[in-house]
N, C-alpha and C positions, 0 to 999 in steps of 0.2 A: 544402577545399570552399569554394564561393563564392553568393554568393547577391544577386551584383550586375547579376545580367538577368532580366527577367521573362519573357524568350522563351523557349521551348523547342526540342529538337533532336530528332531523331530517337529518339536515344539516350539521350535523359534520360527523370528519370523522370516521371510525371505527380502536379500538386501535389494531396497528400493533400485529401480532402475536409471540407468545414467545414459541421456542422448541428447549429451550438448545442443546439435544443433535443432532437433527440436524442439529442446528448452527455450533454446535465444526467440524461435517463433514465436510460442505463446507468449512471453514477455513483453514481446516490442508490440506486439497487439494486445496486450494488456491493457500496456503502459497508453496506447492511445486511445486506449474505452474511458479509460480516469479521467484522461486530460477532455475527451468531450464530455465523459458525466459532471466533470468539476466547471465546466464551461456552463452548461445548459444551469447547474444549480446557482453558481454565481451569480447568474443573471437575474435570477427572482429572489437573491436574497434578498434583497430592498426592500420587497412586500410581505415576505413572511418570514417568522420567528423560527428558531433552528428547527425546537420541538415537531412543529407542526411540518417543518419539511420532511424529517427523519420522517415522522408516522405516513406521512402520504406516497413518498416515494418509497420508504419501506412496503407498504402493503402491492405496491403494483411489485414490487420484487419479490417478494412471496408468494403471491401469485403466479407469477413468471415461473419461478423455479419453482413448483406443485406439480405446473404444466407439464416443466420439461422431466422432471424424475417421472412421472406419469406416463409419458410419452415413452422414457427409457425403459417403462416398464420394474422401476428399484423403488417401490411404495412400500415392498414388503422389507426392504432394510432399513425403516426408520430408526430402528434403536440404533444406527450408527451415529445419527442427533446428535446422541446422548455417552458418547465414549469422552471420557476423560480430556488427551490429546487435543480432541474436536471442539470442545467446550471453554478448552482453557486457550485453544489460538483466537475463539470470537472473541474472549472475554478484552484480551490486548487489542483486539480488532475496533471493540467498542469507544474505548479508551482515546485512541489512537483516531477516529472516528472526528469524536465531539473535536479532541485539540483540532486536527485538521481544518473541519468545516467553521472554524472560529477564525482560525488564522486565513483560511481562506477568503471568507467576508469581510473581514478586516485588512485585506492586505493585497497587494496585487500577485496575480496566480501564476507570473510570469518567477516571482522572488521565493513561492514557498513552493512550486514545483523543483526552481531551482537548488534550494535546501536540504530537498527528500534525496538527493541525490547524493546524498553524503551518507545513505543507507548502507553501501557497500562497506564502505567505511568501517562502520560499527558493526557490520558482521564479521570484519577481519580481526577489530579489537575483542569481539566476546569469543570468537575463538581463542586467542590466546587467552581470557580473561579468566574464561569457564570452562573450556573446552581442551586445557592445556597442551594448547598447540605454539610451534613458536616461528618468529618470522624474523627475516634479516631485517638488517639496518636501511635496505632500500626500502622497502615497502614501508618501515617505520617512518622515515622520511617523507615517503606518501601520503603516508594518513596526517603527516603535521603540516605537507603542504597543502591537503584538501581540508584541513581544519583553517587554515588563513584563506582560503577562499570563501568559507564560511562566514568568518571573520566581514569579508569583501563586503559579501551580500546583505550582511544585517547591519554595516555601518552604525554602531553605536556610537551616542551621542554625535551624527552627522544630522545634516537637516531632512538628510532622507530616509533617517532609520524610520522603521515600522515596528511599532513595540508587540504587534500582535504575532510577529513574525518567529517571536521568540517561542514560543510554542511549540512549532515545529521540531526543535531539538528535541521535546519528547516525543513529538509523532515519530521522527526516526532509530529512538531507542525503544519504543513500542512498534513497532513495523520492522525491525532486527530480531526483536525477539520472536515474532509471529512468525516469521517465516523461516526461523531456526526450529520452531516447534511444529511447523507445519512438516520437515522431514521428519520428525516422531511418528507421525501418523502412520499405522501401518496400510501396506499399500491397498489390501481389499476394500479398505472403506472410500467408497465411494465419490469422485470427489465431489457431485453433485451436494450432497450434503453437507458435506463442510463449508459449501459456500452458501448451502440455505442457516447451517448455525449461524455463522458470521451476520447474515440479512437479519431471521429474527430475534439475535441478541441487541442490534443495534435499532430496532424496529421497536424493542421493548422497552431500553431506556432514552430511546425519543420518547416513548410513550410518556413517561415517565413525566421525563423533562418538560412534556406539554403543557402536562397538570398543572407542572409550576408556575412557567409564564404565561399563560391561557391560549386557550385555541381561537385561530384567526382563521377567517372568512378565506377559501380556497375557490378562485376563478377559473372557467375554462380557460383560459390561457396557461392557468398554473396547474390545472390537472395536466395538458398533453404534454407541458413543459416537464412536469417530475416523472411522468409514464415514461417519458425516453430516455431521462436520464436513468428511471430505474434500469431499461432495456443495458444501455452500454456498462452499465455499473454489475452487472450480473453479469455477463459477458466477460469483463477486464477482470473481474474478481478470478472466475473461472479458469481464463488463462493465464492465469497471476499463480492461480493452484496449480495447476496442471505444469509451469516452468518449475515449481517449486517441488514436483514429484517425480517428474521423467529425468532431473540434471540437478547436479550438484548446484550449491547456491552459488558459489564461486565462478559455474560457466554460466548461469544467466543472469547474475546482477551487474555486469556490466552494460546489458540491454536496456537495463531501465534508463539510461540516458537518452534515449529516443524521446521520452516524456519533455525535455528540455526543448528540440524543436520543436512541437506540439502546442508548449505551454507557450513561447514566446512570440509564435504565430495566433494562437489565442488573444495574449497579452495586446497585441498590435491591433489587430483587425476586429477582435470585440469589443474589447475595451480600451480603447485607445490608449494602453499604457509601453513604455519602452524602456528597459533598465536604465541605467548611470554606466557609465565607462568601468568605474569600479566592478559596480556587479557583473557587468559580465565579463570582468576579468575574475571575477570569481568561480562563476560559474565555470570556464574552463579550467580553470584552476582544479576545480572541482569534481570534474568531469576528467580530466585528464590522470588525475592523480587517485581517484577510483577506480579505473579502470587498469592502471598499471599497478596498483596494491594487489588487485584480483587475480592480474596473468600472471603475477611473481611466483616463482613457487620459495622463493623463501626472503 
């Protein structure tokens, strides 16, 4: 693919649209659909196995989204499912998935929310990496001071590293990539659908993975508990899409740091947990040097 004319043909496609500030919208209410669907699931990971959560909260999400393309009246565009593009951002999505809800059960949701936030980050690097684009020595700066904040949060060999936590560094080189392939997507697909591939690709290898560790006994308390999480978890995905189709990635990945008050309000008041001095000198670190990587223009 090439990207060295600005003209268009008949044939091509039309350049996706760009509306910052309705990009930054959908993101920061994205970013707090995550932070309650990762809350509500947290909370029952104690009684049930990954497997079995993917499948139960996967199907009330499929559901959900059946309803709502239903409702939009776009049943008859199912073969957008199955476009390439669409296929190959679930597949990361999967991936990205499993590391997530691992490190999340393992780990306090206050430290691997804070981690994700190094997403911007590594969109600035595969730009240059792949995308041979180039950037000054300030923003390079940036990305080495929000890699020591990194550093901060995961405290190796300290007594309060979390080794599950380490995972996360590939949830945000798979969560970089997804939403660099999610502007692939040409604009008329749907984005309803792209957020139901995403649901039942990750719905299929719960499935999967249930088989392996066996299926465990699901309570009403854990049915309404995953039904809501599926609710804000299709919701945050959609508006996670939708920032990633209306505005460049650069004007809304600075939003996902809303996630960060979210998660440590979480952290606090569900779970009784509160970072270390370090980490949340990480976290700004993090957050600070993300966010001016993105507004650089070089």
């Amino acid at each position: 693919m090439s990207n060295t004319s600005s003209n268009t043909s008949p044939n091509s496609a039309p350049s996706p649209p760009n509306n910052p500030a309705l990009g930054s919208v959908y993101m920061s209410i994205g970013m707090a659909g995550y932070v309650v669907n990762d809350t509500l699931v947290k909370t029952i990971s104690y009684d049930l196995p990954l497997g079995t959560l993917l499948v139960t909260r996967g199907a009330f999400a499929i559901i959900f989204m059946i309803l709502l393309i239903a409702i939009m009246g776009q049943l008859n565009q199912w073969r957008a499912l199955f476009s390439k593009p669409v296929l190959m951002r679930a597949c990361f999505d999967v991936v990205a998935t499993f590391l997530f809800l691992t490190a999340l059960f393992n780990s306090s949701i206050a430290t691997v929310t804070a981690l994700l936030q190094a997403v911007p980050l590594a969109v600035v690097l595969f730009g240059v990496m792949f995308l041979n684009e180039r950037i000054g020595w300030r923003r390079i700066s940036a990305i080495f001071v929000g890699f020591i904040g990194v550093m901060l949060i995961l405290q190796p060999g300290a007594a309060a590293f979390e080794p599950y936590s380490l995972l996360v560094i590939g949830v945000i080189i798979l969560v970089a990539m997804r939403d660099t392939m999610t502007r692939r997507i040409p604009s008329g697909t749907p984005t309803l659908f792209i957020t139901l591939a995403n649901v039942v690709l990750v719905t299929i290898a719960g499935s999967i993975y249930a088989v392996y560790q066996g299926v465990s006994a699901i309570s009403q308390n854990h049915v309404l508990t995953l039904g809501a999480a599926a609710i804000f978890l299709v919701f945050a995905t959609l508006s996670v899409v939708l920032a990633s189709r209306v505005a460049q990635l650069s004007a809304t990945a600075p939003f996902r740091y809303t996630a960060v008050l979210w998660s440590l309000l979480s952290a606090y008041f569900v779970f009784d947990q509160t970072p270390n001095t370090l980490a949340i000198i990480g976290i700004v670190l993090i957050s600070v040097s993300g966010m001016y990587a993105l507004l650089r223009t070089a």
